[in-house]
LOMIFI-279544 format. One record per atom (N, C-alpha, C): x, y, z. Coordinates in steps of 0.001 Angstrom, whole numbers, padded with zeros to 6 digits, always signed. Layout:
<nodes>
XYZ;...
</nodes>
This chain:
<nodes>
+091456+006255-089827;+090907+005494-088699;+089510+006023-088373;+088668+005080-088517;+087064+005614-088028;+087041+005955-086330;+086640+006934-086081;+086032+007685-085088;+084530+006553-084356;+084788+006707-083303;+084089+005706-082389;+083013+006854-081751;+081961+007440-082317;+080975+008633-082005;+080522+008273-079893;+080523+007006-079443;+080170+006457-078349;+081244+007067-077522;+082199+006998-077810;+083546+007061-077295;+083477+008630-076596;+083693+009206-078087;+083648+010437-078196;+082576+011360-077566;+081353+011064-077488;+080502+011493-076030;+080660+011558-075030;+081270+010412-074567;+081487+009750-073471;+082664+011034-072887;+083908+010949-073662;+084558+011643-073434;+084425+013352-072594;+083098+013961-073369;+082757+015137-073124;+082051+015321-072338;+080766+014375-071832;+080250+014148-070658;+081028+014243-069613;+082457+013374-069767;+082814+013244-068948;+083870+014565-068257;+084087+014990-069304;+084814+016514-069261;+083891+017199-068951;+082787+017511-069020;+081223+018489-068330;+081045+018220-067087;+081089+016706-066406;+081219+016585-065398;+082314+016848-064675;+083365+016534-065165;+084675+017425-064217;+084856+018805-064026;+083836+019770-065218;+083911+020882-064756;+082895+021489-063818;+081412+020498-063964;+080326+020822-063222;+081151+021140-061353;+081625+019458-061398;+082059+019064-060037;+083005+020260-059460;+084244+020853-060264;+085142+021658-060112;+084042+023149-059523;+083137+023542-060122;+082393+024372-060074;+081675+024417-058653;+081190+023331-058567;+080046+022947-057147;+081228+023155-056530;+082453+022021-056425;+083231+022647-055123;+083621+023759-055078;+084002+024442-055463;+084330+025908-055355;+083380+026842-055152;+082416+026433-055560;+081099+027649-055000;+080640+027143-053378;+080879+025551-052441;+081139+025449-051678;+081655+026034-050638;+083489+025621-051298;+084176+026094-050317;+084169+027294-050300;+083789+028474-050972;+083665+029649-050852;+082472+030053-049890;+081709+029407-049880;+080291+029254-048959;+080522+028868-047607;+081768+028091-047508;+082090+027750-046304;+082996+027949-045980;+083950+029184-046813;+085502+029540-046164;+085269+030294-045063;+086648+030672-044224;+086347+031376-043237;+087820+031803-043494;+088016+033254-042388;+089793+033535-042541;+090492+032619-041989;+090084+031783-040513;+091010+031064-039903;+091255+029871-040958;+090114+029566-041761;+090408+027645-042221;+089826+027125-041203;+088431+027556-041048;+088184+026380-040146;+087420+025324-040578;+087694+023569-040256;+086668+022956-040972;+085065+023029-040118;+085109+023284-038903;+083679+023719-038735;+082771+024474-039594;+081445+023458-039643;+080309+024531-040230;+080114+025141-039762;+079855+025471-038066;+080031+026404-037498;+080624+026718-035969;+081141+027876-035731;+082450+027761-034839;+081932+029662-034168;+082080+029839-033085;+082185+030754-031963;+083698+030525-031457;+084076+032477-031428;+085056+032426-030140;+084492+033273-029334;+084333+033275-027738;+083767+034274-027248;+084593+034440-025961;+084195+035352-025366;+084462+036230-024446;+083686+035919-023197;+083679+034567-022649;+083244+034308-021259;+082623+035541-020279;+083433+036528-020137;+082813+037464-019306;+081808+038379-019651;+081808+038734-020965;+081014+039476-021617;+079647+038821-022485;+080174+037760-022850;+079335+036936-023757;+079153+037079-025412;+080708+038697-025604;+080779+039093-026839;+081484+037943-027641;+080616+037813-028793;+081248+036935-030039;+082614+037715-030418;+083833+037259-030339;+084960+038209-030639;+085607+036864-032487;+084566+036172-032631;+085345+035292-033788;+083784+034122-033740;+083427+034779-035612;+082040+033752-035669;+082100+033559-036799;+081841+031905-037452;+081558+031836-038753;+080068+030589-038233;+079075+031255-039702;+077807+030716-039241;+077443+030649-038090;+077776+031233-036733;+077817+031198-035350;+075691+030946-035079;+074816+031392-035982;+073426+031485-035288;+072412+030120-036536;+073378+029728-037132;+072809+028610-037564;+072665+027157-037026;+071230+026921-037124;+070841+026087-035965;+071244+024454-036414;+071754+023777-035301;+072684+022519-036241;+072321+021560-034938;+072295+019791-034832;+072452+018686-034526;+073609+019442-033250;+073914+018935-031881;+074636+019333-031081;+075592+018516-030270;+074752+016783-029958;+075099+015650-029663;+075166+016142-028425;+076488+015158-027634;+076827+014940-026229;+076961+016568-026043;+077431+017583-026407;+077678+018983-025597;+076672+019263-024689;+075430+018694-025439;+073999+018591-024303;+074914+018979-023431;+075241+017512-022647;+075371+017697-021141;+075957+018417-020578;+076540+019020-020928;+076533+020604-020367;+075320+021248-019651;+074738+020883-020792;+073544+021933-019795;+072803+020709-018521;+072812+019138-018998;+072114+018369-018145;+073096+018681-016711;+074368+018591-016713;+075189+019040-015571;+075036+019835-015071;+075046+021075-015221;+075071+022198-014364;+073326+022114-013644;+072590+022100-014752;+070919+021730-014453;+070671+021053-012556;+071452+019559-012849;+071538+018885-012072;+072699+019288-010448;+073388+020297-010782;+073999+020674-009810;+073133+021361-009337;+072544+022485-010162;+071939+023113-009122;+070207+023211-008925;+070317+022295-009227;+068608+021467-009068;+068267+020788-007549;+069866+019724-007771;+069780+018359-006630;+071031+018548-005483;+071211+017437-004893;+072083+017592-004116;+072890+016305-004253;+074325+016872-004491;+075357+015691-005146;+075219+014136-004494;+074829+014080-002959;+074845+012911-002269;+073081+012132-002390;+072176+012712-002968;+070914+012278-003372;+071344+010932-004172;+070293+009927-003997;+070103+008285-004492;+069404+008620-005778;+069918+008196-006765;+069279+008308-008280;+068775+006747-008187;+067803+006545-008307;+067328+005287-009184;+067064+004884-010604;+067140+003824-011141;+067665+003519-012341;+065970+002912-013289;+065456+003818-014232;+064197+003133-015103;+064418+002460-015665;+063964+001537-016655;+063732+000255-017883;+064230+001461-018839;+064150+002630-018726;+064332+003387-020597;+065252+003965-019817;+066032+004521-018792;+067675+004940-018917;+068624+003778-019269;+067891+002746-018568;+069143+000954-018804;+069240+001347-020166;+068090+001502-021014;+067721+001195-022318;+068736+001695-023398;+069459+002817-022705;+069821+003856-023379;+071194+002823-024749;+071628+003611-025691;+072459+002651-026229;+073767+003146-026162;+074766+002853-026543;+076384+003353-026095;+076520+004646-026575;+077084+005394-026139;+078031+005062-025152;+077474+004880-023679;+077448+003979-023020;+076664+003667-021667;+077341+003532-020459;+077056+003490-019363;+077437+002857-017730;+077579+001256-017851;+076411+000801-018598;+075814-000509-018636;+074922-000435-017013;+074073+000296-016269;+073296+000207-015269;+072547-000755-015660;+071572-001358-014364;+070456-001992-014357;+069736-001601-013637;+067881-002048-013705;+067104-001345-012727;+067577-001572-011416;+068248-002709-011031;+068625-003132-009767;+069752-002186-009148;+070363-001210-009669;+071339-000478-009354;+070454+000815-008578;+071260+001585-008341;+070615+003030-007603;+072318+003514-007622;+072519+005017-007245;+073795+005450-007298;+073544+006614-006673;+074499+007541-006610;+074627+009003-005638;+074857+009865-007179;+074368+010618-006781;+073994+011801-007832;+075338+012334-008538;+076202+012714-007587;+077806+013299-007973;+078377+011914-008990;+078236+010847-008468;+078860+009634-009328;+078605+010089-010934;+077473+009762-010805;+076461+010108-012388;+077157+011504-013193;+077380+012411-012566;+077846+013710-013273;+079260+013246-013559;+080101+012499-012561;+081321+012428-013489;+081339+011006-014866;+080230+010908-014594;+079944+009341-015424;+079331+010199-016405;+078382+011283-016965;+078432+011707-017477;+079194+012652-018436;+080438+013242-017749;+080486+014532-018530;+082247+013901-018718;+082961+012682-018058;+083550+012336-018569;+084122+010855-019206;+082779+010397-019171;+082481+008826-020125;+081408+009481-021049;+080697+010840-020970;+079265+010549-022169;+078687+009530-022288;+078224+009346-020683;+077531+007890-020667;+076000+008400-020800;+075087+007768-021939;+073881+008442-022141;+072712+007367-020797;+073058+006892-020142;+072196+006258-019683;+072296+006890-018143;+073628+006800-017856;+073529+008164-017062;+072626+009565-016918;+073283+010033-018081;+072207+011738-018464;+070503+011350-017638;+070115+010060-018953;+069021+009664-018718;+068360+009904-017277;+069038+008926-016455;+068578+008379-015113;+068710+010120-014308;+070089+011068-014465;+069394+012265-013876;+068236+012836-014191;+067984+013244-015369;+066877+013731-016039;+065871+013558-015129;+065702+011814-015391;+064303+011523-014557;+064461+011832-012801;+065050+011909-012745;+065571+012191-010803;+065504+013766-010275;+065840+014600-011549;+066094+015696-011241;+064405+016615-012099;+064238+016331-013133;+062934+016448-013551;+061925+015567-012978;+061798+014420-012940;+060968+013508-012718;+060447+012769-013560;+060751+013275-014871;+060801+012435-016254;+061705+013169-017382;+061574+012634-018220;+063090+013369-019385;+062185+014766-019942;+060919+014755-020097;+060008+015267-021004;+060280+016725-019700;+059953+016537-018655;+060003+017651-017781;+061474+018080-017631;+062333+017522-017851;+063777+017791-017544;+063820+018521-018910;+063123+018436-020151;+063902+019287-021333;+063026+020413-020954;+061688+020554-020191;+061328+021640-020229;+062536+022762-019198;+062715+022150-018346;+063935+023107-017773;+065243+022952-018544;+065365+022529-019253;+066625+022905-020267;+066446+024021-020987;+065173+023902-021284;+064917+024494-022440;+064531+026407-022050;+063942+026443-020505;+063796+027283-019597;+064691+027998-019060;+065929+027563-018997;+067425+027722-018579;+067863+028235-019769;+067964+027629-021028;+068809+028311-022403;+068392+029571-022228;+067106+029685-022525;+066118+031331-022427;+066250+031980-021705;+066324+031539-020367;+066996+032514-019168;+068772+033118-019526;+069638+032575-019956;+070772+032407-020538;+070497+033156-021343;+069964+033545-022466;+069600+034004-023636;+070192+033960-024774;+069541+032343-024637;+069412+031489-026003;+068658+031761-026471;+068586+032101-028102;+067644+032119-028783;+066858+031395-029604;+067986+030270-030061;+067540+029379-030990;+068425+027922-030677;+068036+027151-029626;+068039+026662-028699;+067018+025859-028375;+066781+024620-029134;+065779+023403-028965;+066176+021955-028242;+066043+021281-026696;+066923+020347-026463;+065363+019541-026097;+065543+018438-026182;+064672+017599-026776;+065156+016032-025441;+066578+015708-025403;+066974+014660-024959;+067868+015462-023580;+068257+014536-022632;+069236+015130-021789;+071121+015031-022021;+071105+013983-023211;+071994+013292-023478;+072786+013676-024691;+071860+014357-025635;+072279+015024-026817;+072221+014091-028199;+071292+012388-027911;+071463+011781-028808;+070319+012317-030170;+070023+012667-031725;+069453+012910-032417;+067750+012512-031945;+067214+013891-031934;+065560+013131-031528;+064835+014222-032544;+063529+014322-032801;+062962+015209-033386;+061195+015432-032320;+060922+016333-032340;+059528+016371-031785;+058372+017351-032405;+057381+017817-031921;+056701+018577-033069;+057034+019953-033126;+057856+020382-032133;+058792+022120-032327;+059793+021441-033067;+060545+020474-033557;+061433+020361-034212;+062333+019599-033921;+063643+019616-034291;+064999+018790-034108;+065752+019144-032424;+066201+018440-032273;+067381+018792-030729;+067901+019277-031538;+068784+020441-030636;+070010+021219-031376;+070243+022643-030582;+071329+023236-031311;+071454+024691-031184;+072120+025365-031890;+072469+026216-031016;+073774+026960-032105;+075486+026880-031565;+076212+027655-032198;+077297+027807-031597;+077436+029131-030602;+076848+029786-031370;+076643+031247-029938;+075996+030637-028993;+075055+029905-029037;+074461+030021-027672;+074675+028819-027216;+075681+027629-027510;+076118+026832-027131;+077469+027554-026397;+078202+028440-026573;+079119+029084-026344;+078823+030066-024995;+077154+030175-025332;+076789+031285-024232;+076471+029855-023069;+076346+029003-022973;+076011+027870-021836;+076964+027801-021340;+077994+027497-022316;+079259+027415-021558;+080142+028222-020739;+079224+029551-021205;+080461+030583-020409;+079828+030565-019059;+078147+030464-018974;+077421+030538-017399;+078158+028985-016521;+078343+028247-017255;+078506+027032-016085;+079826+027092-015961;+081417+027275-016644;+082356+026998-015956;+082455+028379-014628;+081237+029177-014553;+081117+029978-013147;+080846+028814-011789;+080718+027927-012240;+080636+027206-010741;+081291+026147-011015;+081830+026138-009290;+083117+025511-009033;+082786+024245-009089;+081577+023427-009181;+081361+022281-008934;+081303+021822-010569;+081067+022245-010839;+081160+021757-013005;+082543+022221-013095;+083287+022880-012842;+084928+023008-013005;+085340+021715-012419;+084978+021206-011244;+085926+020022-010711;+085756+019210-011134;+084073+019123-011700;+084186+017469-012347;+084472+017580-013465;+084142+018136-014743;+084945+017944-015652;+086661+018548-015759;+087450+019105-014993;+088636+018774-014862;+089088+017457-014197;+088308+016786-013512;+088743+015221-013035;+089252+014604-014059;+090237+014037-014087;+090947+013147-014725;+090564+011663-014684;+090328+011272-013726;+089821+010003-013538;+088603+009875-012147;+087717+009338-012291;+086825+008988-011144;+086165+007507-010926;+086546+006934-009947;+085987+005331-009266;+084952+005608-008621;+083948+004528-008747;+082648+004518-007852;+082009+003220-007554;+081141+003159-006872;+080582+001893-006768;+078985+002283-006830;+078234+001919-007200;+076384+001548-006999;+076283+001652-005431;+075296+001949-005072;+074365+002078-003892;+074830+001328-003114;+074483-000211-003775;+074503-001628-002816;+075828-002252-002908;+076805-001343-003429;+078330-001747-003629;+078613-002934-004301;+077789-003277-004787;+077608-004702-005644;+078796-004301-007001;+078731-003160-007436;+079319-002605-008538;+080695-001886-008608;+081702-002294-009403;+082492-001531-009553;+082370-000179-010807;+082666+001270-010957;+082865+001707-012193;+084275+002733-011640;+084947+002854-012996;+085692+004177-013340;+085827+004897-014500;+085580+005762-014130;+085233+006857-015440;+086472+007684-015593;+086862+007786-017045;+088044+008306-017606;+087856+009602-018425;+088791+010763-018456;+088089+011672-019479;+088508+012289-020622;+087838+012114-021292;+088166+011945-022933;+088510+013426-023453;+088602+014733-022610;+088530+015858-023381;+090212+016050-023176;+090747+015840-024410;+092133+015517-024535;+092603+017687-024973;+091527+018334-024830;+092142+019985-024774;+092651+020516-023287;+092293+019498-022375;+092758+020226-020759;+094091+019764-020868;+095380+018782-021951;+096715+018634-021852;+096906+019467-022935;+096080+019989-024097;+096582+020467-025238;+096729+022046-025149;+096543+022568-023784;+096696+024328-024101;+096847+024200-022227;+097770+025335-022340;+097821+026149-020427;+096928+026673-020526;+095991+026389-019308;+094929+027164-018691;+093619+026460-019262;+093650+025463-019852;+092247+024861-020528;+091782+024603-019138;+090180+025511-019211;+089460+024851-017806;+088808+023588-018509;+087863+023724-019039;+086944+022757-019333;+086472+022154-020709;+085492+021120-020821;+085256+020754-021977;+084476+019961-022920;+083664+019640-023442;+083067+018295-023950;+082785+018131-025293;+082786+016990-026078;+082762+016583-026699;+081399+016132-027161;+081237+015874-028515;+079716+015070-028906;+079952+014465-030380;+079662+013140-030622;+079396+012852-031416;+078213+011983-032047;+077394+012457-032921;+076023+011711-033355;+076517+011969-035363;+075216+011018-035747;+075159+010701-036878;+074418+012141-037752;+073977+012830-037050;+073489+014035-037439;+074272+015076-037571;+075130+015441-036189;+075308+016100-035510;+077303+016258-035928;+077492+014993-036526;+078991+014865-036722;+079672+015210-035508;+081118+015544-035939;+082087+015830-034481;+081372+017228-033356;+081599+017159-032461;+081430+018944-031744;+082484+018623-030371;+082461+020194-029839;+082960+020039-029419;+082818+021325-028803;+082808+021954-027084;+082517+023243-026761;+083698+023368-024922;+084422+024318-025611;+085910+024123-024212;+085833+025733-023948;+086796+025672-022676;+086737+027153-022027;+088681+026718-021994;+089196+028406-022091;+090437+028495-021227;+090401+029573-021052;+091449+029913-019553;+091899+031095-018935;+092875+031113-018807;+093489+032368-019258;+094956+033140-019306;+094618+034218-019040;+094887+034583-016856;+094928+036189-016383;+093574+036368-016542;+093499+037336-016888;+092149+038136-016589;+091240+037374-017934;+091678+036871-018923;+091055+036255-020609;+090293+034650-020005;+089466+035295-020479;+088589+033484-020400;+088066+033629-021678;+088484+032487-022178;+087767+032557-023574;+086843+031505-023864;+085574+030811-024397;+084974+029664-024692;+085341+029275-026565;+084684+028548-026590;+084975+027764-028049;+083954+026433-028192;+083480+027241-029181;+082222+026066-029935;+082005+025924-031260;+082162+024586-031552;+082359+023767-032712;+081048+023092-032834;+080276+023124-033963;+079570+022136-034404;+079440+021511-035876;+079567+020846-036207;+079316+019940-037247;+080842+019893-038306;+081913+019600-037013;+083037+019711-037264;+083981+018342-037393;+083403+017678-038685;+083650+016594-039693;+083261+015456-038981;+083178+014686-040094;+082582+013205-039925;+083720+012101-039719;+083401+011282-039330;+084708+009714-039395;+084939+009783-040722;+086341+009774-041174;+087614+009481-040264;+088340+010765-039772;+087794+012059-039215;+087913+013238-038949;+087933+013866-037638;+088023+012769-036697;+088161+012647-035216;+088960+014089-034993;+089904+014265-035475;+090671+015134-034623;+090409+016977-035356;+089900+016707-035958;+089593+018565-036657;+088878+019164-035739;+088094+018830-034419;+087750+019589-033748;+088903+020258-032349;+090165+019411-032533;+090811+019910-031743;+091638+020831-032578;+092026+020638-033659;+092606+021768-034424;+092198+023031-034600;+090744+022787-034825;+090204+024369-035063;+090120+024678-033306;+089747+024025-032209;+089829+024743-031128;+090642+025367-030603;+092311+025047-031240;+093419+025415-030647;+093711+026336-031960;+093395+026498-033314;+093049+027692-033717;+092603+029106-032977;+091537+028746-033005;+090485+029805-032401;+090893+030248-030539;+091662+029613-030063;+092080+029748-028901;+093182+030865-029054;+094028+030294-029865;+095318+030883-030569;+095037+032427-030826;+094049+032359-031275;+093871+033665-032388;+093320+035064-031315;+092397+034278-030098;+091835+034915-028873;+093379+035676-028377;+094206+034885-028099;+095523+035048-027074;+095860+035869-028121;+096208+035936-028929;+096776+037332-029893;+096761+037887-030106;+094855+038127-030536;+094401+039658-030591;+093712+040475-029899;+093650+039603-028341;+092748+040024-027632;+093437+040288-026449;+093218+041851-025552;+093600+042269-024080;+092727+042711-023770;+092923+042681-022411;+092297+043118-021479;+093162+044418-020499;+091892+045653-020879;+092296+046775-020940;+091480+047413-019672;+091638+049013-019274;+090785+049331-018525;+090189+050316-019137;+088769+051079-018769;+088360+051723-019603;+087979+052528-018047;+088198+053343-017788;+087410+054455-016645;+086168+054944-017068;+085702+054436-015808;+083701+054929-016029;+083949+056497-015830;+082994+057127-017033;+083110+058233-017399;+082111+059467-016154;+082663+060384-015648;+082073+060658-014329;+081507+062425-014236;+082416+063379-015626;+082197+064176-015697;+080877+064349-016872;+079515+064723-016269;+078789+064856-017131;+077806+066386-016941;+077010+066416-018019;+076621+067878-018289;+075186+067888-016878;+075213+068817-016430;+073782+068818-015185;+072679+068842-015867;+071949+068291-015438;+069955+068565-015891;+068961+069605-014936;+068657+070166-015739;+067608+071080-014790;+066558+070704-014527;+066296+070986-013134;+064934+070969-012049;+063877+071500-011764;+062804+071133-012504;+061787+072569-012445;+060986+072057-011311;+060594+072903-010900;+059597+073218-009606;+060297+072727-008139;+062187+073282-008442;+063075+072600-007714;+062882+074204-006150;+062939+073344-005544;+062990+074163-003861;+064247+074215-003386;+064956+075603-003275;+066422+075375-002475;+066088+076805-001553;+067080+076428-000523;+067050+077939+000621;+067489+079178+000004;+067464+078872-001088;+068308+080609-001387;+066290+081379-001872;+065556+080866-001498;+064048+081247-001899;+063574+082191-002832;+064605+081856-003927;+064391+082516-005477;+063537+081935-005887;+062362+082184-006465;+061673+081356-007583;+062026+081042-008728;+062914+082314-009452;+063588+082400-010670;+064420+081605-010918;+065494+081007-009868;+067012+080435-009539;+066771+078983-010551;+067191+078758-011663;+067329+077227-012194;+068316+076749-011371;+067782+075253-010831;+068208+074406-010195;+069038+073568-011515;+070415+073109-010835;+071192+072277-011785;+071254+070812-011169;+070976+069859-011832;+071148+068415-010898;+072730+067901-011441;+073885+067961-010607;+074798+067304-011125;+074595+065259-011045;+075046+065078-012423;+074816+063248-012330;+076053+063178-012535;+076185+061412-011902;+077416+060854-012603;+076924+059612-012828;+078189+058729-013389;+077581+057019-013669;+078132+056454-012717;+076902+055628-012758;+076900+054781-011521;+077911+053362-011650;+078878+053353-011532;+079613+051875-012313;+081296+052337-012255;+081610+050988-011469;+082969+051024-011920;+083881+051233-012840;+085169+051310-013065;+085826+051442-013764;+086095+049869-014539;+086105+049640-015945;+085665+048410-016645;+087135+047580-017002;+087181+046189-016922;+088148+045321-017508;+087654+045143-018650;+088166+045451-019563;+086894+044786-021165;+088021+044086-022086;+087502+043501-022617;+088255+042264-023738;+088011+043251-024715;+089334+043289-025482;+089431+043648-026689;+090547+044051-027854;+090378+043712-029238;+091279+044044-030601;+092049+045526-029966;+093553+044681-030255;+094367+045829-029999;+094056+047291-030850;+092554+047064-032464;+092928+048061-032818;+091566+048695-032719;+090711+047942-031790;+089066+048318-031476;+089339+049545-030526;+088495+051027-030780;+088298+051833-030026;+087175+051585-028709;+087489+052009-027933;+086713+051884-026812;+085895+053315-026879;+084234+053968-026683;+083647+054925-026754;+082421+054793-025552;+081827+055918-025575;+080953+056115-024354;+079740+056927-024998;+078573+056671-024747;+077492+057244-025391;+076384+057283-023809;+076462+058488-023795;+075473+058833-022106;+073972+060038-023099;+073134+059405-022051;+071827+059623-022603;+070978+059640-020850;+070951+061085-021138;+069848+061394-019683;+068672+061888-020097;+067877+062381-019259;+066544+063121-019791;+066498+064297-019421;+065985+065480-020490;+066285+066539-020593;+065800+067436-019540;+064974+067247-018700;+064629+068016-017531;+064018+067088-016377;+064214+067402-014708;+063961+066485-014213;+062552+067052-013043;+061558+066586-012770;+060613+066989-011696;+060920+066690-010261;+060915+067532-009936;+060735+068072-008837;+060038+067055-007356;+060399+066468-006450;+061231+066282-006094;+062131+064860-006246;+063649+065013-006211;+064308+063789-006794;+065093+063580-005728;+065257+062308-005716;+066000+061873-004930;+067585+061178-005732;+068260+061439-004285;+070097+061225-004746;+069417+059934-005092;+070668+059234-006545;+070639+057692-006804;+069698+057431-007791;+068281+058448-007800;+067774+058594-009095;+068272+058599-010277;+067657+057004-010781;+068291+056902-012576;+067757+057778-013556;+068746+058419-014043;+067537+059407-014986;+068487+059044-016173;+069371+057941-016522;+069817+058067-017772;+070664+056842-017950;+071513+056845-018874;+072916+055067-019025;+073696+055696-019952;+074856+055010-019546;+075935+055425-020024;+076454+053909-020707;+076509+053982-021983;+076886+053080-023088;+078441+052743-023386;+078720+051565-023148;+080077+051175-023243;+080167+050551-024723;+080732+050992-025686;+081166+050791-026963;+082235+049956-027343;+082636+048793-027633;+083977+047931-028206;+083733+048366-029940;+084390+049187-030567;+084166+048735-031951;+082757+049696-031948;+081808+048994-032927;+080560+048959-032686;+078953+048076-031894;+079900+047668-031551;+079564+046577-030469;+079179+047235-028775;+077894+047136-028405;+077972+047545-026833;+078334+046771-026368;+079021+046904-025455;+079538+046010-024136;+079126+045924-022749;+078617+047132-022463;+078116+047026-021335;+077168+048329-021352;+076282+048514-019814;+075330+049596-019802;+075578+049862-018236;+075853+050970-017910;+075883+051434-016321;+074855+052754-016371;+073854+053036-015435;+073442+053874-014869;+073439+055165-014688;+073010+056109-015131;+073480+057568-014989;+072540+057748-013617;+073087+058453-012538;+072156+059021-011403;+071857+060219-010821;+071361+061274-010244;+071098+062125-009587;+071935+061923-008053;+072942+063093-008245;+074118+063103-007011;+073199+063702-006021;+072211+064470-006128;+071880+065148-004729;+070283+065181-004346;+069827+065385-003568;+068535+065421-003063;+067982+067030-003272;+066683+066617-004126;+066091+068132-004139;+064608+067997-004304;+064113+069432-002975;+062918+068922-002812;+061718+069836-003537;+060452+069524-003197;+060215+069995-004384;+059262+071869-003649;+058620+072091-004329;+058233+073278-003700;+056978+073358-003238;+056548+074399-001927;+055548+074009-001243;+054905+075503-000913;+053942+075034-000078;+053149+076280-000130;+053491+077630+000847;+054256+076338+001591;+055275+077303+002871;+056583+077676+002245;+057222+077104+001567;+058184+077762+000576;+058352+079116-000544;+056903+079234-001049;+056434+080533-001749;+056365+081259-000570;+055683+080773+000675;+055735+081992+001841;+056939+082131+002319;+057740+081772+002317;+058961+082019+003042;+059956+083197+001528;+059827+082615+000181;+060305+083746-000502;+059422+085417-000487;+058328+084791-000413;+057521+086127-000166;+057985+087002+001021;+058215+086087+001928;+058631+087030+003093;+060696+087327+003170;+060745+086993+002147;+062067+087150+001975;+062466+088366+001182;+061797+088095+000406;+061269+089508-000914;+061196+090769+000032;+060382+091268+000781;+059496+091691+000792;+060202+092164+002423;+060121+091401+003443;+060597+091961+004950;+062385+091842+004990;+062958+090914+004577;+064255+091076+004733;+065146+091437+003699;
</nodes>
């Protein structure tokens, strides 16, 4: 039987390509494994109180962010405005495209309406209309977004829109990260007014001129999926794929969770899987312990220190301690807790009690956790010209 040479190429091409392909994916998924399995490209677990990353894959790679924006447009707007303030409505918030309110310029509304129309419809025309109310245009509203991340200490942290829809400008793309999307989140569920509205379940309103009915429903389906879920939001863009950034508390544990670029349609639900992953994994390996601020430390000497005993010779000892409570700290049942104190080796003359002359280093692991104060326990003064006379005459007549 003659051999078909066409055939027979074909064949091996096609076997080169099944091994190319076999190859690419696997050098992939190895590129993108993580221990949990998570399908996030990138994913934070953190430690609300501390702001320690306790669980990061790709956590500082900068990615598309979508609706999580509003997070930051919310809290912004809480504590910018005042919830009962009249928002009026521009030609470019109407403009905005779905997910929407459907407003018109003819509308006006109360400020609180808008935040729950925001953060639990991801209504972008909403975001919009605060922006301009609370900035005075969107362009000034990202400059305080963007002013706020940095204060927060965001590092790599570009927001562009109030809404989170894909924009680009000449610093670059909207976006962030997952750490420091993680770090937004841990500053705002601190106020009680971003806790209530996004735990609202449902909210009714009307427009200004009552002409309007709305009710806003809320889509972050993790406040039924775990005890103690405080908060939460969602984002989805064409860039940006699924996200998704939630808080829960159990006791003294607050943990956050941030997802970005955590699959495309038909993949709706992988951001709740890996969140209740990564939630999971917090509650298991993580307590909250006490660590006693460390109080016995070595004294520093005082030169040109003045005491009544009118020795000149006499080294003065300054006893310090740290200034700081005793610590709640999050942490791996098998992470050591350590202390690293650093004062300065001699102190001048005259010091006062409460004087910082040093810090005492709180250690998780290798990780600092915190920094408290080393101080000077006592008052010492320094020496004077009537002080040499008074040892002289101490020496010398008595």
């Amino acid at each position: 039987m003659k051999k078909n040479p066409f055939k027979q190429t074909m064949i091996i091409v096609l076997c080169i390509s099944l091994i190319l392909t076999s190859v690419v994916l696997e050098v992939f998924a190895k590129e993108h494994q993580d221990s949990l399995g998570l399908y996030a490209k990138s994913a934070v677990l953190m430690d609300a109180d501390s702001g320690r990353v306790l669980y990061g894959k790709e956590e500082e790679q900068f990615l598309a962010n979508a609706s999580t924006t509003k997070i930051m447009t919310c809290i912004l707007a809480i504590e910018s405005g005042r919830l009962d303030e009249t928002v009026t409505v521009s030609q470019h918030a109407a403009s905005m495209p779905k997910v929407h309110l459907g407003m018109t310029t003819k509308d006006t509304f109360l400020l609180k309406d808008l935040l729950y129309s925001l953060m639990l419809e991801s209504h972008n025309d909403s975001a919009v209309a605060i922006a301009e109310h609370v900035g005075g245009s969107v362009e000034k509203f990202a400059e305080m977004m963007n002013e706020k991340a940095k204060e927060l200490g965001c590092e790599h942290t570009h927001f562009i829109t109030p809404n989170g829809l894909d924009a680009k400008d000449e610093t670059g793309s909207h976006g962030t990260t997952a750490k420091d999307l993680a770090t937004i989140m841990s500053y705002c569920i601190k106020n009680d007014t971003f806790l209530k509205i996004t735990q609202t379940k449902q909210h009714s309103f009307q427009n200004v001129e009552r002409s309007r009915n709305f009710t806003c429903n809320n889509h972050n389906a993790f406040l039924q999926m775990m005890d103690g879920a405080l908060s939460g939001k969602t984002g989805f863009t064409a860039d940006a794929g699924y996200c998704y950034v939630g808080a829960l508390k159990r006791g003294e544990r607050t943990f956050v969770v941030s997802l970005l670029a955590c699959g495309w349609p038909n993949n709706k639900s992988y951001k709740w899987a890996d969140t209740r992953k990564l939630m999971e994994y917090g509650l298991e390996h993580y307590e909250k312990v006490k660590v006693k601020a460390k109080q016995e430390l070595e004294t520093v000497p005082v030169i040109n220190a003045a005491d009544n005993s009118y020795d000149p010779d006499k080294e003065i000892l300054m006893p310090v301690r740290v200034k700081g409570k005793d610590l709640r700290v999050l942490k791996d049942k098998e992470e050591k807790v350590t202390v690293k104190c650093t004062t300065k080796k001699v102190l001048q003359a005259p010091v006062k009690k409460g004087t910082v002359i040093g810090k005492a280093e709180y250690y998780i692991g290798e990780e600092k956790a915190v920094s408290y104060p080393i101080v000077a326990m006592e008052n010492v003064s320094a020496r004077t010209p009537r002080w040499y006379l008074q040892c002289v005459l101490e020496k010398f007549l008595f």
